[in-house]
C-alpha positions as YAML, in Angstrom:
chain: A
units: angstrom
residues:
- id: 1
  name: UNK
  ca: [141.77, 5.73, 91.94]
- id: 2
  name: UNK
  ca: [138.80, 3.37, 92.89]
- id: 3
  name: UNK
  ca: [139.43, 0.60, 95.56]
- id: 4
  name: UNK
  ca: [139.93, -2.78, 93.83]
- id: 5
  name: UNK
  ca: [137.90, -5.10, 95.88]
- id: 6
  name: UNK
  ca: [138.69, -8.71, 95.31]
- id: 7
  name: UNK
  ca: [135.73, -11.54, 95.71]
- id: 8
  name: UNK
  ca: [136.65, -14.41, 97.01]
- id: 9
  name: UNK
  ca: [135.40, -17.72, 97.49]
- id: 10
  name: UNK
  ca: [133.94, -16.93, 100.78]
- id: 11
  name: UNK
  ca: [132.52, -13.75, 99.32]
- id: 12
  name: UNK
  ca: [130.52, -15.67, 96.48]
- id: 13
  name: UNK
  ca: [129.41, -18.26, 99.16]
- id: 14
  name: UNK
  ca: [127.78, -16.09, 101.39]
- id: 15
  name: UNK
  ca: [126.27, -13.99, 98.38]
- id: 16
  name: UNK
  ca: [124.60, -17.47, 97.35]
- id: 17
  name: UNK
  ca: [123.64, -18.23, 100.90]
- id: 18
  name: UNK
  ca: [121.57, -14.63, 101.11]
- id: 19
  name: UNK
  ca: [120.33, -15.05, 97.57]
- id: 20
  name: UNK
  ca: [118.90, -18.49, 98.17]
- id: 21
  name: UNK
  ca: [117.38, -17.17, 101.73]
- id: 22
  name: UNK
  ca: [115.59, -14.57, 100.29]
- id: 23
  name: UNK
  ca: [114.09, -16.86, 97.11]
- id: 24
  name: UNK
  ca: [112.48, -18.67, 99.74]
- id: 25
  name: UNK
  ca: [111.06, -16.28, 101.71]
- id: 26
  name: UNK
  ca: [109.60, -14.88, 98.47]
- id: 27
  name: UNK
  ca: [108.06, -18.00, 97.33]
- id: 28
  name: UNK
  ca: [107.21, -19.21, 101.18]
- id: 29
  name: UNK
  ca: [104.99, -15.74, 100.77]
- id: 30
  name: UNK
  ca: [103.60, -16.43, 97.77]
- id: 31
  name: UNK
  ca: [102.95, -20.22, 98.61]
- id: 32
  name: UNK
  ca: [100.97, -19.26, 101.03]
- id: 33
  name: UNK
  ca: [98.64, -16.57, 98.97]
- id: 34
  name: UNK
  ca: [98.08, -18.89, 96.48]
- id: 35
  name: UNK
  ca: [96.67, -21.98, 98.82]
- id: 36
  name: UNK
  ca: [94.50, -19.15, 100.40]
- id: 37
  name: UNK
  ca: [93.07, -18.50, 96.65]
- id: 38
  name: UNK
  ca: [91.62, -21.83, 96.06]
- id: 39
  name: UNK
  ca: [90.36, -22.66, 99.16]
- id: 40
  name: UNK
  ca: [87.61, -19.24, 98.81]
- id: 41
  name: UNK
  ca: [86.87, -20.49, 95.27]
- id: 42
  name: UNK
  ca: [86.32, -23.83, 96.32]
- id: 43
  name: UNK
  ca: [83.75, -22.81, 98.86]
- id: 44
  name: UNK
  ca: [82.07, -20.62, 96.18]
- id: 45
  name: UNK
  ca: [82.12, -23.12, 93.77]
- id: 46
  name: UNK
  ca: [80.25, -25.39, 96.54]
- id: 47
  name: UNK
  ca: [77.58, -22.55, 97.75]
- id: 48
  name: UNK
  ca: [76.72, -22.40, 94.07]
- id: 49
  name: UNK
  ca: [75.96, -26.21, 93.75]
- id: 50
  name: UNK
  ca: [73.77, -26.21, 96.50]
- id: 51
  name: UNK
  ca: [71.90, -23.47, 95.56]
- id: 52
  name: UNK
  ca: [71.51, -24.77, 92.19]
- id: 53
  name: UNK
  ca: [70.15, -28.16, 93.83]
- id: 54
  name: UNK
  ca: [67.98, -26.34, 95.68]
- id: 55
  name: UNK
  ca: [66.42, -24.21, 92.68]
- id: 56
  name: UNK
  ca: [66.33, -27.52, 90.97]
- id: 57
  name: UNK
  ca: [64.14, -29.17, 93.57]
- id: 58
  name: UNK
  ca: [62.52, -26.32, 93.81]
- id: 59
  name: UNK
  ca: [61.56, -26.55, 90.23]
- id: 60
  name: UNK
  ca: [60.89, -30.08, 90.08]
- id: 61
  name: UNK
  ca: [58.40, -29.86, 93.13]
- id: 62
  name: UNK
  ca: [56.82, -26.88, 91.40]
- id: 63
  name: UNK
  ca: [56.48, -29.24, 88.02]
- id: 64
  name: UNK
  ca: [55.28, -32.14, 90.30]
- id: 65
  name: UNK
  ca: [52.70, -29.99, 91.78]
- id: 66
  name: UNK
  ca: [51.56, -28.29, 88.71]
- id: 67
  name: UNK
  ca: [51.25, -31.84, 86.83]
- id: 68
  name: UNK
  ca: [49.41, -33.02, 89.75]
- id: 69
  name: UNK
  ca: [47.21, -30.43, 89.64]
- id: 70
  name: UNK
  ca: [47.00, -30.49, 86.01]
- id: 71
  name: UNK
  ca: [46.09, -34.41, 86.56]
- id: 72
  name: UNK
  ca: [43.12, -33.43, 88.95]
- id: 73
  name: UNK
  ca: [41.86, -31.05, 86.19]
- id: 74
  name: UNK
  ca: [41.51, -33.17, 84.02]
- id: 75
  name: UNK
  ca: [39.77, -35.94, 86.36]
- id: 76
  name: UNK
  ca: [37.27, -33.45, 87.47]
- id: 77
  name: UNK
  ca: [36.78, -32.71, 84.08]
- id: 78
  name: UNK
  ca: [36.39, -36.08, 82.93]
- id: 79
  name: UNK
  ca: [33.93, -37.11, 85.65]
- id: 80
  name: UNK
  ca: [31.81, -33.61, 85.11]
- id: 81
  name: UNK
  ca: [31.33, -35.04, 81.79]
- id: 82
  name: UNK
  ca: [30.69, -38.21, 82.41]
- id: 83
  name: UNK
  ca: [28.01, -37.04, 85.04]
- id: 84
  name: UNK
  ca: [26.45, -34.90, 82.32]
- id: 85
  name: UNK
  ca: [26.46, -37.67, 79.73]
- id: 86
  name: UNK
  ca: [24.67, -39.94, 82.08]
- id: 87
  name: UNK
  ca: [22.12, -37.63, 82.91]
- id: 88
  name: UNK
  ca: [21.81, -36.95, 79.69]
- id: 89
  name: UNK
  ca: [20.85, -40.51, 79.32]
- id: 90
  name: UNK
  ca: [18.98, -41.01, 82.10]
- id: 91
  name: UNK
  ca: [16.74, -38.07, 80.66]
- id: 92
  name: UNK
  ca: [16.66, -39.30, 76.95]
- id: 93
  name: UNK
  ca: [15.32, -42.47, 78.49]
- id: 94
  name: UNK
  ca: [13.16, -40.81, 80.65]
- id: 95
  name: UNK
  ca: [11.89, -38.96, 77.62]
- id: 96
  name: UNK
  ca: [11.68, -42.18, 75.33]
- id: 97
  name: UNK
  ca: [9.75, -43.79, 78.23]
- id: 98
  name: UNK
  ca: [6.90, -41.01, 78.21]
- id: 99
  name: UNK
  ca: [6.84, -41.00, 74.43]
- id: 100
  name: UNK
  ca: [6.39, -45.01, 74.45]
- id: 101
  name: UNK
  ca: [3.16, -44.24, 77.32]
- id: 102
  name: UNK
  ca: [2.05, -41.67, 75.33]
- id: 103
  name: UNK
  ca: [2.20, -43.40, 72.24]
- id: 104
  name: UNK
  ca: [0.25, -46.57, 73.37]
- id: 105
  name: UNK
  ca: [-2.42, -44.31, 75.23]
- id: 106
  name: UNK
  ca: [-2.79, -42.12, 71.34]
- id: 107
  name: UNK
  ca: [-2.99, -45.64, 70.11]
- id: 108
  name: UNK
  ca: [-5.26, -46.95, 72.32]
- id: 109
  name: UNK
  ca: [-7.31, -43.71, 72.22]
- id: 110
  name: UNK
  ca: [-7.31, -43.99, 68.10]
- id: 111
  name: UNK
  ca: [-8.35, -47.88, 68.46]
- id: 112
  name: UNK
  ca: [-10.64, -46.98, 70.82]
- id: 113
  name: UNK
  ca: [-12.65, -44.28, 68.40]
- id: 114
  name: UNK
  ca: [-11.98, -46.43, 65.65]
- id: 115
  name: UNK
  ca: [-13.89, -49.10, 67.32]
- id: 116
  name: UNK
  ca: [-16.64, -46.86, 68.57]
- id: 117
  name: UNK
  ca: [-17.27, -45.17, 65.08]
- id: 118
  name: UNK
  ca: [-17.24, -48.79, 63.44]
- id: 119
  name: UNK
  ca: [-19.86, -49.92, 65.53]
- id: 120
  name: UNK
  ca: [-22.04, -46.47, 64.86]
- id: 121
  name: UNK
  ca: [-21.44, -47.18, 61.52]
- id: 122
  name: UNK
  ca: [-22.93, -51.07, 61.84]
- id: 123
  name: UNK
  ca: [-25.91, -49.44, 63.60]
- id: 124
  name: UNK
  ca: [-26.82, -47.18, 60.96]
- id: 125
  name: UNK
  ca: [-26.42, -49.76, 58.88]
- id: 126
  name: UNK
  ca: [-28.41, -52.08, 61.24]
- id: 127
  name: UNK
  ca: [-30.79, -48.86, 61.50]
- id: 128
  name: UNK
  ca: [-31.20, -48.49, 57.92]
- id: 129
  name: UNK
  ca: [-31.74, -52.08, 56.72]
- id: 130
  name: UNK
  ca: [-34.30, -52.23, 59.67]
- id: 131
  name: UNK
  ca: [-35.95, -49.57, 57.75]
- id: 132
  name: UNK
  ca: [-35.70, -50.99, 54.40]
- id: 133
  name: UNK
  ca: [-36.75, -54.20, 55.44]
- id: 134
  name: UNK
  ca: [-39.58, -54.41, 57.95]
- id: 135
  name: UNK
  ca: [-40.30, -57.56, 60.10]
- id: 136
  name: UNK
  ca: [-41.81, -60.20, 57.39]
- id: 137
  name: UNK
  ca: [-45.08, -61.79, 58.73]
- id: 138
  name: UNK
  ca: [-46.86, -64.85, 57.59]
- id: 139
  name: UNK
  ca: [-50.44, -64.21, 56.52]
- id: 140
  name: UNK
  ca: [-52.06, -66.96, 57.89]
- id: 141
  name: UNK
  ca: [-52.98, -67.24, 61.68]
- id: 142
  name: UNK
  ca: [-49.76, -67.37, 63.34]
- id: 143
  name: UNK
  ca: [-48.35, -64.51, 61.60]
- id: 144
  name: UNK
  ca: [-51.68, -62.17, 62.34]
- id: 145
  name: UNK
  ca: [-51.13, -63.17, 65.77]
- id: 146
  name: UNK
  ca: [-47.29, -62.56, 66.46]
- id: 147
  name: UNK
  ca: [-47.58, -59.05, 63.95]
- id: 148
  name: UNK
  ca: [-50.57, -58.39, 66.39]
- id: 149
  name: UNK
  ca: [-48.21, -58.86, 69.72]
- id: 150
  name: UNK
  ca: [-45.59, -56.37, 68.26]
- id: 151
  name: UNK
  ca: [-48.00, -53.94, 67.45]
- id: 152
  name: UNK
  ca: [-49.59, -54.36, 71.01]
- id: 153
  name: UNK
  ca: [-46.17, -54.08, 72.72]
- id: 154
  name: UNK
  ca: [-44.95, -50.67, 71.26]
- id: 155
  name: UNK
  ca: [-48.64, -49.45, 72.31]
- id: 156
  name: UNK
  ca: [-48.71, -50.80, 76.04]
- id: 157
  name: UNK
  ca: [-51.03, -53.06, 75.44]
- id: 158
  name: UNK
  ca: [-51.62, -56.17, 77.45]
- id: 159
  name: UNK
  ca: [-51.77, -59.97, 76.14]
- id: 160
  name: UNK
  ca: [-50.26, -63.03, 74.87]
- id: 161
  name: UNK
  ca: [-50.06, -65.43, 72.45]
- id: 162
  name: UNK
  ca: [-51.86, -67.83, 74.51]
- id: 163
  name: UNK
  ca: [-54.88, -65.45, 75.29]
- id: 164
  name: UNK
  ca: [-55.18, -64.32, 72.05]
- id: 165
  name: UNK
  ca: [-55.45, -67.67, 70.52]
- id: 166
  name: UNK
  ca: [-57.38, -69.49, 73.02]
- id: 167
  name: UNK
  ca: [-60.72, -66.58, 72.09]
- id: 168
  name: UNK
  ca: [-59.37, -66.64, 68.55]
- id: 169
  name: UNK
  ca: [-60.38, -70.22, 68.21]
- id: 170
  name: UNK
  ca: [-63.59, -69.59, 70.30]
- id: 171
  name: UNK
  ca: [-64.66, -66.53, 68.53]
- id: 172
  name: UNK
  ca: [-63.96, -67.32, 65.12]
- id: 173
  name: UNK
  ca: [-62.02, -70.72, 65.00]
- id: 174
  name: UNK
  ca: [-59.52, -68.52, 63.16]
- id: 175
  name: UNK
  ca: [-61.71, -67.40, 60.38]
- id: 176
  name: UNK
  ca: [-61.20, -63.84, 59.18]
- id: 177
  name: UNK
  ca: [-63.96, -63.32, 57.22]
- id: 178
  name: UNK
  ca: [-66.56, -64.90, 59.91]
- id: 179
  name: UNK
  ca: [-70.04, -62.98, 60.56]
- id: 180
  name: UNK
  ca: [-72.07, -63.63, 63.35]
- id: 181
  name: UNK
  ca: [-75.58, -63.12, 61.98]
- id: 182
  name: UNK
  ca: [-78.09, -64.33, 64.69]
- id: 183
  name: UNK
  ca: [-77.01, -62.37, 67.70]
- id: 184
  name: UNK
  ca: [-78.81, -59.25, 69.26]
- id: 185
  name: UNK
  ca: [-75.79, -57.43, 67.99]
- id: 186
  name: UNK
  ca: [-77.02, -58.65, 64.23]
- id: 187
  name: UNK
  ca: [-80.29, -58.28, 65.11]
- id: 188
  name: UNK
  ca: [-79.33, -54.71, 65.33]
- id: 189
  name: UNK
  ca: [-77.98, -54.29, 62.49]
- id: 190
  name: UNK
  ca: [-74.84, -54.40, 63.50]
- id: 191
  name: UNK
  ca: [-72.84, -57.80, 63.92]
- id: 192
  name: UNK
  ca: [-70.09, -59.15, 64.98]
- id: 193
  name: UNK
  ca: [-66.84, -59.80, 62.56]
- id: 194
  name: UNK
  ca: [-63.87, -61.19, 62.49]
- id: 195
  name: UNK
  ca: [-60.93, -62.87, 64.23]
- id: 196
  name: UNK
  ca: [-62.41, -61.63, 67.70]
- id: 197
  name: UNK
  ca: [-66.18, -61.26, 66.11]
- id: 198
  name: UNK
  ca: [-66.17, -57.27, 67.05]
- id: 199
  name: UNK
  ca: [-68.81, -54.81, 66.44]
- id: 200
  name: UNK
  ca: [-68.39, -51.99, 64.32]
- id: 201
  name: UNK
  ca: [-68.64, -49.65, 66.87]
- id: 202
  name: UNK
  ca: [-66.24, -51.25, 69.23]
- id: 203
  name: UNK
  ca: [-64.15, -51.23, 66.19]
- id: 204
  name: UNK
  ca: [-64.21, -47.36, 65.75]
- id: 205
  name: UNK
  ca: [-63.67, -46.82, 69.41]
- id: 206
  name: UNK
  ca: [-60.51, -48.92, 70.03]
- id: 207
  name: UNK
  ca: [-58.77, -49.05, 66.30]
- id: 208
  name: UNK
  ca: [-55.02, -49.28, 67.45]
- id: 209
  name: UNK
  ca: [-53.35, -46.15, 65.16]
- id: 210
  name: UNK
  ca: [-50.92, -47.89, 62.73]
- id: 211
  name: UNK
  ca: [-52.74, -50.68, 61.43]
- id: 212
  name: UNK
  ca: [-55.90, -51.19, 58.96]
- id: 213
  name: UNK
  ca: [-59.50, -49.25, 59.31]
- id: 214
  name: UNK
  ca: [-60.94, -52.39, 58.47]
- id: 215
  name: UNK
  ca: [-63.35, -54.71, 60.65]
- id: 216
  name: UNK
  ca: [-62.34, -57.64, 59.20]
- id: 217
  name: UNK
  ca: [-58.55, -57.14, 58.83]
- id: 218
  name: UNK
  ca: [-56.98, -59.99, 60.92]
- id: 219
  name: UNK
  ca: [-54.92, -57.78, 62.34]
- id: 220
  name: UNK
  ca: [-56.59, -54.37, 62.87]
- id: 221
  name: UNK
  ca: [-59.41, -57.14, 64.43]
- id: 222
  name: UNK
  ca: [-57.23, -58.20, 66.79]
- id: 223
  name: UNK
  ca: [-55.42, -55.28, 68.10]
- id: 224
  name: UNK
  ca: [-58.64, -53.78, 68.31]
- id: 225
  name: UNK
  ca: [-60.36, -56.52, 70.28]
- id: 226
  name: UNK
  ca: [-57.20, -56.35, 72.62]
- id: 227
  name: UNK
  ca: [-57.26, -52.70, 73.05]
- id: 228
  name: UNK
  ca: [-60.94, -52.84, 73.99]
- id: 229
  name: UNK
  ca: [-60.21, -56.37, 76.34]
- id: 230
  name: UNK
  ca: [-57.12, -54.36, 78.19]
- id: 231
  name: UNK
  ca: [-60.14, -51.60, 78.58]
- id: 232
  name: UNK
  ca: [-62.69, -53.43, 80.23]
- id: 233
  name: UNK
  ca: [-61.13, -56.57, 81.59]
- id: 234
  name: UNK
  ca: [-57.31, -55.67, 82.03]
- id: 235
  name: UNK
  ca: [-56.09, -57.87, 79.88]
- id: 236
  name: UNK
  ca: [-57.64, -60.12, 76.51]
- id: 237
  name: UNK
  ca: [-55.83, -63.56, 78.78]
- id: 238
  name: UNK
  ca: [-58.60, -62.40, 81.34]
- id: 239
  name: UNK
  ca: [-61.45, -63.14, 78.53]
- id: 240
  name: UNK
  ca: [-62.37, -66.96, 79.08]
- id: 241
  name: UNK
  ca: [-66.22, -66.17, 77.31]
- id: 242
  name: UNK
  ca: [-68.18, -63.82, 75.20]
- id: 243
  name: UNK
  ca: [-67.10, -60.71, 76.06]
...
């Protein structure tokens, strides 16, 4: 038959004691594995924040730089358009400022011809009433006289009013129609007439083209007289006598 074996006091005691010794050598092992867990994730968990502030800084320099550059984009752009709007306006003014020359000198230019084809204008006109209405003269003495200088003056012809008067008076004492019927020049059939008392022949030889064919036409007389006087004596103001 099996041995009976009888647990005592002391037995259960030192059953405890072993028990008890052993629990804590199991949990003094485990104590110790679980400290060591924590500690690695805790040093993880710290790695990973700084690398995460890093990538953040990272980023936020990269934004900073990108939104400066961005910034500088946009400045340049701004003041390459500015620059182009103000040359722009420096050339529209520019531009307005030739127009505004050009435009007073086409003005100018059009007053100009304006002004010159006005005044061609007033000397046909001028021209053409000249025409129409010749220099009046005054038949009587004076008038044969000054219509006599004219005519003289477009022909070259020497004299005055003074000369021709002064041997008008002498001559004829301003008598047309006088005849000088005594002289040697009558006596040859052939006397003297007129203003200037000229001979027919005399007459024929210095007529002045443009006036009368008649001796005793005050002014054809005179002209005549003067044309023949410039002849022989250089001028009729040289004549102080019969001549």
């Amino acid at each position: 038959m099996p041995r009976t074996i009888r647990i005592t006091r002391s037995h259960k005691l030192a059953t405890a004691v072993l028990v008890a010794a052993g629990s804590v050598t199991a949990i003094a092992a485990t104590g110790g594995q679980s400290d060591a867990q924590p500690a690695a994730a805790r040093t993880s968990i710290a790695a990973e924040k700084v690398a995460g502030v890093s990538t953040a800084k990272e980023a936020a320099a990269k934004k900073a730089a990108q939104e400066t550059a961005a910034k500088k984009a946009a400045a340049d752009a701004a003041a390459a358009k500015k620059a182009a709007a103000d040359r722009k306006a420096v050339a529209e003014r520019k531009a307005a400022a030739e127009k505004a020359v050009a435009d007073r000198k086409a003005e100018a230019k059009k007053a100009a011809e304006k002004a010159r084809s006005e005044k061609q204008a007033a000397n046909r006109s001028t021209e053409r009433k000249a025409v129409a209405a010749p220099k009046q003269y005054k038949n009587n003495l004076d008038g044969w006289i000054r219509e006599s200088l004219d005519i003289m003056k477009k022909k070259n012809i020497p004299g005055s009013y003074e000369g021709l008067h002064r041997n008008i008076m002498r001559e004829s004492s301003g008598n047309p129609n006088a005849v000088n019927d005594w002289d040697i020049n009558a006596q040859n059939g052939i006397p003297s007439k007129g203003l200037l008392q000229v001979i027919q022949p005399t007459f024929d030889a210095y007529h002045v083209n443009g006036t009368e064919k008649k001796l005793t036409d005050p002014v054809a007389n005179i002209t005549a007289a003067a044309n023949y006087a410039a002849d022989k004596y250089g001028s009729i103001d040289n004549v102080d006598s019969a001549y």
